[in-house]
N, C-alpha and C positions, 0 to 999 in steps of 0.2 A: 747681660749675656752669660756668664758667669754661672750666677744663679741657676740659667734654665741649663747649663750643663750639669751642675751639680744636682739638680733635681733629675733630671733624666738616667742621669747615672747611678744615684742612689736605687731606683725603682731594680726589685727583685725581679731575675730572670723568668723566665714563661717555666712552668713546670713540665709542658708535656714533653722539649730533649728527655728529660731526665728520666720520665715515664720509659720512654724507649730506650732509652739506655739500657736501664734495668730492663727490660724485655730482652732486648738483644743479649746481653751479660747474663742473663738466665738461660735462652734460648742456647744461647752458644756453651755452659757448663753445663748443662742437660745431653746438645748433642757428643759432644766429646762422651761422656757418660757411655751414651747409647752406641754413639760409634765401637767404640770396645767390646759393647758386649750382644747386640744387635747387629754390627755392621755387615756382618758376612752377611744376611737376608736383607738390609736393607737402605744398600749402599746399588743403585743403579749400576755405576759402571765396572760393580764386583762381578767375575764371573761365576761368587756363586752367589749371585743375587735370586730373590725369588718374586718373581711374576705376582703370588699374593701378597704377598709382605708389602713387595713397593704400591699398592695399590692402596696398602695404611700409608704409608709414608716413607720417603726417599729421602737420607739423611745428605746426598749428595744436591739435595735441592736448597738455596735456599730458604724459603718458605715452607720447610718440610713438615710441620704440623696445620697445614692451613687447611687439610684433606680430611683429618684427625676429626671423629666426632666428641663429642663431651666426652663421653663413656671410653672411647678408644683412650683418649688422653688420660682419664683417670686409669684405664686398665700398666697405663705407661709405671703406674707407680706400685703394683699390685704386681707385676712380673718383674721392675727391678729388685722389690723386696723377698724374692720369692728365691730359695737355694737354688731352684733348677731352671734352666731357661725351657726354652716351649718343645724344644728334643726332646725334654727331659734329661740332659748333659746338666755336672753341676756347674753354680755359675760363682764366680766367689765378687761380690760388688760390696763395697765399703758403706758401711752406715751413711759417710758423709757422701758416699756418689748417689747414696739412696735420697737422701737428703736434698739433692743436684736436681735431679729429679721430682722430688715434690716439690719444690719451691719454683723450678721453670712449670710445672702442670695445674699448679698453683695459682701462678701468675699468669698463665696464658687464656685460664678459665675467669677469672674476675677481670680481663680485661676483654672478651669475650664477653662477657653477660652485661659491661656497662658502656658496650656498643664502642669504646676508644681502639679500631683494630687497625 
């Protein structure tokens, strides 16, 4: 008896929690990201949300990239990197919130293209 505990318990965890994890831990340092520097368009229950913006995505959703095309996603990382946000107002975002950002657009594109969503 013993035995078949010790076996069973030796056996390595399933990987895909951990997949998710990392998805969520990405997703959620991404939206904090976005929230700061996006929020005011595209946060639903802001009143100065914007009717186009939420129609990319609603950071107040959970699942607020699931709207998101390829290309939107990738433009996520091409307007954080970018001095001025879509006003044209400057925007000051940290290499590493840049960085937040490509690694949740990252990950949510390779998981995404090998169908684990």
């Amino acid at each position: 008896m013993m035995t078949v505990l010790a076996t069973a318990c030796s056996k390595s965890p399933p990987r895909e929690p951990a997949r998710a994890d990392l998805a969520l831990r990405t997703r959620q340092a991404a939206g904090l990201v976005l929230e700061a520097s996006c929020g005011e368009c595209h946060i639903g229950y802001y009143p100065t949300a914007v009717p186009a913006a939420l129609a990319v995505f609603d950071l107040s959703t959970p699942d607020w990239p699931r709207r998101m095309t390829d290309r939107q996603l990738r433009d996520l990382i091409t307007r954080a990197a970018s001095p001025l946000d879509t006003r044209g107002q400057p925007q000051h975002l940290s290499a590493a919130d840049v960085d937040r950002v490509t690694r949740f657009v990252e990950h949510e594109l390779a998981t995404r293209s090998s169908g684990s969503r």
